[in-house]
N, C-alpha and C positions, 0 to 999 in steps of 0.2 A: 375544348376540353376533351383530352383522349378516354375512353372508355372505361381503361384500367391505365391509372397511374402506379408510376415504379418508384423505391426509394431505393438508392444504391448504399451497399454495403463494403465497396470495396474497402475503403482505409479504414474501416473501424471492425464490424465485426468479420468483415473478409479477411480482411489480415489477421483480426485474433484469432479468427480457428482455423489457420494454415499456416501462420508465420510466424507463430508466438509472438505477435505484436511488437514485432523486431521492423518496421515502418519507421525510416526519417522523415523529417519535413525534408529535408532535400529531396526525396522519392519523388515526394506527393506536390511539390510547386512545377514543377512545368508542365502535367499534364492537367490541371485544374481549370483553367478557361478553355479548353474545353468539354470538359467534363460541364462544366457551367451552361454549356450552351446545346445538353442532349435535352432538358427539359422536364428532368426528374422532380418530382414531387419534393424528394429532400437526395442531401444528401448528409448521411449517418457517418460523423467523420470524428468524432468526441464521446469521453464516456465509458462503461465496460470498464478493461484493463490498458484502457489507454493511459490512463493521467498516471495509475503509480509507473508504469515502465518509461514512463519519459524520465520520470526524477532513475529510476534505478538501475535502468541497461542504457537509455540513447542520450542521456545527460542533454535533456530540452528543458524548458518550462513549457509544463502543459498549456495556462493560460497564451502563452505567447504563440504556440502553436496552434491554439484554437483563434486570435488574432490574424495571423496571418492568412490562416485556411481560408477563413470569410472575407480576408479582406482580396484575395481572387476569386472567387462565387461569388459576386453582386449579385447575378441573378436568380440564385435557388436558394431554397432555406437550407440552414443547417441541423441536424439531428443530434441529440445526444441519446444515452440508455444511461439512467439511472437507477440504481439497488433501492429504489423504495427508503425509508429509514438507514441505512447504509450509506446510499449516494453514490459515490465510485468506491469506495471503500467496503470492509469486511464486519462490518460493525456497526451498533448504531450509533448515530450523533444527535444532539440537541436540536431542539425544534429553531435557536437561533441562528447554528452552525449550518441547516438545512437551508433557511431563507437566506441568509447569505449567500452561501456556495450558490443556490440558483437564481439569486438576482446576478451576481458573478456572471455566470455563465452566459445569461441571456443578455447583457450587454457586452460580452465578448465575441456575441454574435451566434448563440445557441435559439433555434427561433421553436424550434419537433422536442416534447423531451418525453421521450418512451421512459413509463417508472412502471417497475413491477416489482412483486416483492415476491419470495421464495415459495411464502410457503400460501400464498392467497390472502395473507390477514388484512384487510382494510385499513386497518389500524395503523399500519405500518406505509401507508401511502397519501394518508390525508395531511403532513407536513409538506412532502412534497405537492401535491395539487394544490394547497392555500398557496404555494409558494409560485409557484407556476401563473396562476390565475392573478397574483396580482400582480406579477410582473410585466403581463401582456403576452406569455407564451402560447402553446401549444399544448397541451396534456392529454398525451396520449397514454392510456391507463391499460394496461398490459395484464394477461391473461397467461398464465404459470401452468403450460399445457401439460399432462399427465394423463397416464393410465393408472385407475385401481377402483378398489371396488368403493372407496369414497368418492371419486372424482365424476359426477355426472355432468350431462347436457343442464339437469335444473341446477345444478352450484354454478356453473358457469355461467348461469346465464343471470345467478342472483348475484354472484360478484361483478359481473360487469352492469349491472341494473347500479350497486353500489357505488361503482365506478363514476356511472350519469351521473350518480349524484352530490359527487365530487367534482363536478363540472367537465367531467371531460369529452375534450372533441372526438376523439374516435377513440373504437375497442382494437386493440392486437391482438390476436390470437400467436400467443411467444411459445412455437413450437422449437424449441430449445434441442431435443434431442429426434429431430426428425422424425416421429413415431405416428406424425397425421397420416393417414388414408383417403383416395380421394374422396368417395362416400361421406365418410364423417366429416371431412372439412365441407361439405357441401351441406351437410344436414345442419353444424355450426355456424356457418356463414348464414342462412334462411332465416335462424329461428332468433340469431341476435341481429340482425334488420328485422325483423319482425316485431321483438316483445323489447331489443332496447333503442332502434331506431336510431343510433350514429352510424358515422363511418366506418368500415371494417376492416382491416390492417391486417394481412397477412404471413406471419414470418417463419418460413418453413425450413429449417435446413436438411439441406441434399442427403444426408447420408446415408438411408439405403435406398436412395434411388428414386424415393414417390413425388418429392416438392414440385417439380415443372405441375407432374398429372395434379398434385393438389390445388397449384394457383389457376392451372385451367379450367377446371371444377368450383373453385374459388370466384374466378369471373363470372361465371353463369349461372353461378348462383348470386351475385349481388357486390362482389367486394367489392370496394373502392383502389385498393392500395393493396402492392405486394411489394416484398423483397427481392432485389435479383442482386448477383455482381456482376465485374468484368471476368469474362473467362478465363484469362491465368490466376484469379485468384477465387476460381469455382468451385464445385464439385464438393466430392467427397465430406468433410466437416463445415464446410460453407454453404453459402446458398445457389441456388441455380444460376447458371447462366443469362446477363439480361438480355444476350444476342440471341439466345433459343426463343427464349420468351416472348420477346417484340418479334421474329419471326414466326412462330407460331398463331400471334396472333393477330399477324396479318390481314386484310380483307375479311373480317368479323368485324362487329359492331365492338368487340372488346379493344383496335387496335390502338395500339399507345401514340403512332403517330411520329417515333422514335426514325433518326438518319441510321439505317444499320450501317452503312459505309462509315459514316463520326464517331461511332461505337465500335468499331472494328479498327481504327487509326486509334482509339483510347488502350482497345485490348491490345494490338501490337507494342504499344510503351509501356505498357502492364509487363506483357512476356519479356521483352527486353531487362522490366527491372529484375525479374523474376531469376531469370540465367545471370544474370550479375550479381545474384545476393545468394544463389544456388538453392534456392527456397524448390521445397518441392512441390508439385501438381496434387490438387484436390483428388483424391481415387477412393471408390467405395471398397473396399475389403468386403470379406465375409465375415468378419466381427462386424463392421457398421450395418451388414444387412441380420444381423440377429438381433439386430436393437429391439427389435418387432417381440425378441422372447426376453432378452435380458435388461431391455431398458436403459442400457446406459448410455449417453448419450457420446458423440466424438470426442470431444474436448475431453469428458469426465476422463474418460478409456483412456485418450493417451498420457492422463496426470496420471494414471493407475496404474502405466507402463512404467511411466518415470519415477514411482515410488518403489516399487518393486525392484526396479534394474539399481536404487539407491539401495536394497535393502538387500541383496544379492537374491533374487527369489523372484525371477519372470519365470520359470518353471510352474510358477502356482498363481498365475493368472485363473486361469479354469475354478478352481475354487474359488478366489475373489468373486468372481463374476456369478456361482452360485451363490456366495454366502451374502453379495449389495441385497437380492430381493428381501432374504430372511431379516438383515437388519431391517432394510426399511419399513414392511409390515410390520417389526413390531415396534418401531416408535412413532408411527401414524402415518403413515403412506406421504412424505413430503415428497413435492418434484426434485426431481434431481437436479436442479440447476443453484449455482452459486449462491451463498455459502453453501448450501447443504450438500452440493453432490460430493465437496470434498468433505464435509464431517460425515456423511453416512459410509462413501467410499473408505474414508480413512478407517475408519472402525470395522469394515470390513477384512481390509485388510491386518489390522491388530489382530481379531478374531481368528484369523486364516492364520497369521504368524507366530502367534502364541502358541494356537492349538486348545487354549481356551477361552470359550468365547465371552468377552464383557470384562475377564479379567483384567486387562487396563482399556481407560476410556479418557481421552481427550475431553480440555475441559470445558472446550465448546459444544461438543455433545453433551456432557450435563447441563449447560448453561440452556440448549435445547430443551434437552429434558424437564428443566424445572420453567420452562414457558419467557425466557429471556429473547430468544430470537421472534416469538408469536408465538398462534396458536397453533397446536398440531391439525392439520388435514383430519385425522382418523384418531379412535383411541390409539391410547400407545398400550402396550403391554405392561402390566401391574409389575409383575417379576421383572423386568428390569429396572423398572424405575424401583422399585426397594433394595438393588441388588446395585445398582449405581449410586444414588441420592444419599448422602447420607443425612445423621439427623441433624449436621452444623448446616444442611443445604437448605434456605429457604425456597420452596416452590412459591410461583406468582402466582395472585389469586389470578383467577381467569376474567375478571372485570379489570383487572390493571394493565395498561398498555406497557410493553417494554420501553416506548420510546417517552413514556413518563418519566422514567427513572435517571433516563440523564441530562444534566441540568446544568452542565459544563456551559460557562459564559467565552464569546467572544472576547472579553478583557481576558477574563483568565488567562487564556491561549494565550494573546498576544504578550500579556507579562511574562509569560513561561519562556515564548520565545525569543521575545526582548528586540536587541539592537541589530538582528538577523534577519527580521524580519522589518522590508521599506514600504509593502502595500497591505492591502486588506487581502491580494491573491494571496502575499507571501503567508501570511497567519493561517487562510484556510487551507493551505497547501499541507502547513504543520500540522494541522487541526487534524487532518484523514489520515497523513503517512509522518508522522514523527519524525524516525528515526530518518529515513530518505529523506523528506525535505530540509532537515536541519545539514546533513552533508552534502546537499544539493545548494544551500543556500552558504554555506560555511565555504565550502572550495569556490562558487563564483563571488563570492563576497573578498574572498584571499584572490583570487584572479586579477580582480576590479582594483586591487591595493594595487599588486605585481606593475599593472599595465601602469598606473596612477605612476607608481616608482620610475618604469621606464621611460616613460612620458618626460617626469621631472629630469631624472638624466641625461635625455638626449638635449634638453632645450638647456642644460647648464653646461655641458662637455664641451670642452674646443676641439679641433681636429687634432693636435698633440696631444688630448686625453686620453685615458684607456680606463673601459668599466667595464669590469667582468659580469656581460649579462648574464653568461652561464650561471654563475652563481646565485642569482636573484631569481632566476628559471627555476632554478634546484629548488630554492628554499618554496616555492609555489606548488613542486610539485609535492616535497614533505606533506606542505597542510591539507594538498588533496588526500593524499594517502593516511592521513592522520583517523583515528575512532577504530571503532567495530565494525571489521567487514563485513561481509555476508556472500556467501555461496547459494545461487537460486536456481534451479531444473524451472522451468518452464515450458510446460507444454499445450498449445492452443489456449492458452491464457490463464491458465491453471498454472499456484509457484507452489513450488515447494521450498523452505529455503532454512536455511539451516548457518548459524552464525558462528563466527569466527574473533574471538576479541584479539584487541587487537593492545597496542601501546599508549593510550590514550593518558595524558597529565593526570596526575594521580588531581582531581574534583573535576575535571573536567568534564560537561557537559558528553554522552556517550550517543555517538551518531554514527552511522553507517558507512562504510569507505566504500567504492566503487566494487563493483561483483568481478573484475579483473585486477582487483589487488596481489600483489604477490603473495606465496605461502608464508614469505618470511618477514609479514607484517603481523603476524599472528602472534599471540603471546606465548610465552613458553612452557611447553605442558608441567602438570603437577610434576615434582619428585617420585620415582622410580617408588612403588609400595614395594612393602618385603612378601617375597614368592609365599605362596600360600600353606606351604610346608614350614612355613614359619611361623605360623597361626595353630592356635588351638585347636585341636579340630573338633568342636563343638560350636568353632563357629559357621556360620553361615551366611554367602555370599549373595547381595541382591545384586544380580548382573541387569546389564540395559538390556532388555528387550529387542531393541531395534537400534537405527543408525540414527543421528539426531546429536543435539546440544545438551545437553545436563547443567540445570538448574538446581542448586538447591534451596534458594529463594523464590516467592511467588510472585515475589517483582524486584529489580532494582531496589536497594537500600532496606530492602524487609528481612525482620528474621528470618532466620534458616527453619523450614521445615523443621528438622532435628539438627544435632551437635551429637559431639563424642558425646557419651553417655547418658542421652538422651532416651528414655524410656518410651516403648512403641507397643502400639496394640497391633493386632492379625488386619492390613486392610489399611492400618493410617496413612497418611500419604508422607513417604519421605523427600521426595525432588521430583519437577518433570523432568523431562524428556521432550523436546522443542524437535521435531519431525513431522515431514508431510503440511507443513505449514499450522499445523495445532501445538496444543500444548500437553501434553501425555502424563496425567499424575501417576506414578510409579507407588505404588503399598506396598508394605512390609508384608513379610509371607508371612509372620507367625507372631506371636509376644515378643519382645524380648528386650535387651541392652543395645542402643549401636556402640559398639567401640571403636570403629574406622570411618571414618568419611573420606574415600581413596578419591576424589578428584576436586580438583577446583571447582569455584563456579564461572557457568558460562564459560567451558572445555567443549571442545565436541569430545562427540564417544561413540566408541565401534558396537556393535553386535555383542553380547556375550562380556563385554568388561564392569570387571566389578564395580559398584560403585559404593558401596558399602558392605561393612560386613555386622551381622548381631550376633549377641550370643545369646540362644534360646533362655529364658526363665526354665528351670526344673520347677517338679511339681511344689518342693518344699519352699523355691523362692516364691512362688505366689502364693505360699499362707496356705494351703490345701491340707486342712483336716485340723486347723486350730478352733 
């Protein structure tokens, strides 16, 4: 038994925070038997943002890809990371969609399943550890590492106390935005062998430069297990190197015992894949080494790049980056890591792009706000929440768990999704990503016909035949290209994505077409409005705020918000605005009439275009002085 065992991160969170989890299976099958046979604790190869980008950029099945992977690592376990109530998804799901999805997964060959939840709540982890525990897994109970003035040494040590008591085999400490110090990680690592006496899991990413000094500090004080990768997919938003690591701790009682020559023949088919996909090199910047004052983590920063360079405004980084803290104090100090770094992020940047702050909020930051994701870390600020909340917003008492509230059955789904769905994967595949799995399933389903047809006409045709296979190609590719596209920025595993409708059968079922659809699959925008010199001019124009999709429904099939002459108060919500991957309720500035609704729904919209216009009420139309 080596002193400190390693669990590799190369194909799962290696590549999500270097590569945007742009990883095929064809990458990852040749170098796997030996990868097999370094002797790692696990290896973390499922999970995160892997399962939606298979359905939505590498057009894999995830389940099948997690199959394969195991079925070349005989020898090592495999790992997943789990969202707590989430799962792999952004949202929570039913306590029977949870025990599915992870009985699923563990006889797919998932043995480690790291669950942490965002914001610390407990509540939000004990679906996953029943589900774990009686599957026969692993539950490993993950620690949502942060700085503020709520997050001590004693919370941490009473949620992972919590944690034992959900059964779990070891504690992580899930330093997400690299911000441990060796010190602290050495006072952390003592005092949880000490007072909670599991295993202790170490997951530090690289980013300004401390992780290697933290797991060494980490060893000596007690850990069991750390994270390391293969060096081309190192550094910078990933985690250290396993080659530094195992050489480092060489001839010490910590030594892992690891071939560096076998790990060095892995890392060289690493850099090979690396120069072929032109994928760039882990490297600290000096924004990752401010992480230490601004807190945000790699991944968060480069989705925060990629909203901004969408929104034409990298010029006002600098501000974003001042204005994350001030959000985050005041709606209770949550970690920044998934969901929340993009709902606090986002809202920072709304704040920064408006120019006033809070005036539009994503409606997953209320849904935050009124205790739908869990419980806040710290109080929140009073004044936002009366100044967000309105009085149709039900707040959740604080003894009711969010993952109460949904109660979605496995039938359900499966009727919903019908004769698209041939397994229990294919329904919980719909169950997490909808609109992806249903055009994931829709095109290979039309695929399986195609080949079926071809099939039948080779085995009918005589050599004096002729069958225009072109033709039957074509019609395969139509049904690929068929539904609602979608355009997605992803960065270090962070989407932004913004949708594009498309030509879909007037009742037909609305599913997702491939993120390289053409532009001229898209529907064709509203009718030209008349220039604005054509208008009254007492009316008044609610422009988009930002770049995004314009909604004026709050789902599929629901009434509109408002209509032409639909009567609006100062504040009510007219449409979102679908950018940065949230949902952006847009309010009327003032009282008044709409008499325009200038865009379809589900249009994308630029900067600055109108999208309605009101005509203020005068004092006399609202009755003033009767």
């Amino acid at each position: 038994m080596p002193g400190l065992q390693l669990m590799d991160t190369t194909i799962r969170d290696g590549q999500q925070s270097l590569w945007a989890t742009r990883m095929q299976l064809g990458d990852i099958l040749p170098i796997l038997p030996k990868m097999d046979k370094v002797g790692y604790w696990a290896i973390e190869a499922w999970g995160g943002a892997t399962f939606d980008t298979c359905l939505r950029f590498l057009d894999e099945n995830p389940w099948e890809r997690l199959r394969v992977i195991k079925s070349h690592t005989p020898n090592t376990d495999l790992a997943m990371l789990s969202r707590g109530q989430n799962l792999v998804g952004y949202k929570h799901y039913s306590k029977e969609i949870v025990d599915r999805f992870i009985d699923c997964a563990h006889r797919n060959g998932v043995q480690v399943f790291r669950v942490f939840d965002a914001l610390n709540d407990i509540r939000n982890v004990i679906d996953n550890a029943e589900a774990i525990k009686a599957c026969g897994g692993w539950f490993e109970g993950a620690i949502s590492y942060t700085i503020s003035p709520v997050h001590t040494l004693d919370s941490y040590i009473e949620y992972a106390q919590a944690l034992k008591d959900l059964g779990a085999d070891s504690i992580a400490i899930k330093d997400m935005a690299g911000m441990l110090t060796p010190y602290r990680t050495e006072r952390m690592v003592k005092v949880l062998n000490a007072e909670v006496g599991l295993p202790v899991h170490v997951h530090c990413h690289y980013v300004g430069g401390m992780a290697p000094a933290n797991i060494l500090k980490a060893a000596e004080a007690g850990a069991a297990i750390a994270d390391t990768a293969s060096a081309p997919l190192a550094f910078g938003n990933s985690h250290p190197a396993v080659e530094m690591i195992v050489a480092a701790l060489q001839e010490s009682k910590f030594d892992t015992g690891y071939d560096l020559d076998l790990l060095f023949e892995i890392a060289d088919y690493w850099e090979e894949v690396r120069k072929r996909g032109h994928y760039a090199r882990g490297v600290s910047s000096l924004n990752h080494m401010k992480v230490y004052s601004h807190q945000v983590p790699g991944g968060m920063m480069s989705n925060l790049v990629a909203q901004l360079e969408i929104q034409k405004a990298t010029d006002r980084l600098d501000e974003v980056l001042h204005e994350i803290p001030k959000v985050r104090a005041e709606v209770g100090y949550p970690p920044l890591v998934t969901p929340m770094s993009q709902i606090v992020g986002t809202q920072a940047v709304l704040n920064v792009l408006t120019g006033a702050r809070w005036s539009i909020v994503s409606k997953e930051m209320k849904d935050y706000l009124c205790g739908y994701y869990g419980k806040a870390p710290g109080p929140i600020d009073p004044k936002i929440v009366e100044k967000v909340v309105g009085p149709n917003d039900e707040i959740l008492p604080p003894d009711v768990s969010p993952a109460q509230l949904n109660t979605v059955t496995y039938d359900e789904i499966a009727a919903e999704i019908g004769d698209l769905a041939n397994s229990e994967e294919d329904v919980l595949m719909y169950a997490l990503f909808p609109n992806e799995a249903r055009n994931y399933l829709s095109k290979h389903r039309a695929t399986e016909r195609v080949d079926f047809l071809l099939e039948n006409e080779s085995k009918q045709t005589k050599e004096d035949d002729y069958v225009d296979i072109s033709q039957i190609r074509e019609l395969a590719k139509v049904v690929e290209d068929s539904g609602v596209g979608e355009i997605t920025v992803e960065e270090e595993g962070m989407r932004i994505s913004i949708r594009m409708p498309g030509m879909a059968p007037a009742g037909a079922p609305v599913v997702a077409a491939p993120a390289a659809a053409p532009a001229a699959a898209a529907a064709p925008a509203a009718a030209p409005a008349a220039a604005e010199s054509d208008r009254p001019s007492n009316w008044v124009a609610v422009k988009a705020p930002m770049v995004g999709t314009f909604y004026v429904a709050p789902a599929p099939g629901a009434d509109p918000f408002v209509t032409e002459g639909s009567e609006v108060a100062a504040g009510e919500t007219m449409c979102i605005v679908e950018a940065m991957k949230l949902m952006n309720e847009i309010g009327a500035p003032q009282m008044g009439i709409v008499r325009e609704v200038c865009l379809e729904d589900a249009t994308p919209v630029e900067f600055g275009t109108p999208m309605f216009y009101i005509e203020p009420y005068r004092d006399a139309d609202k009755g003033e002085g009767e």
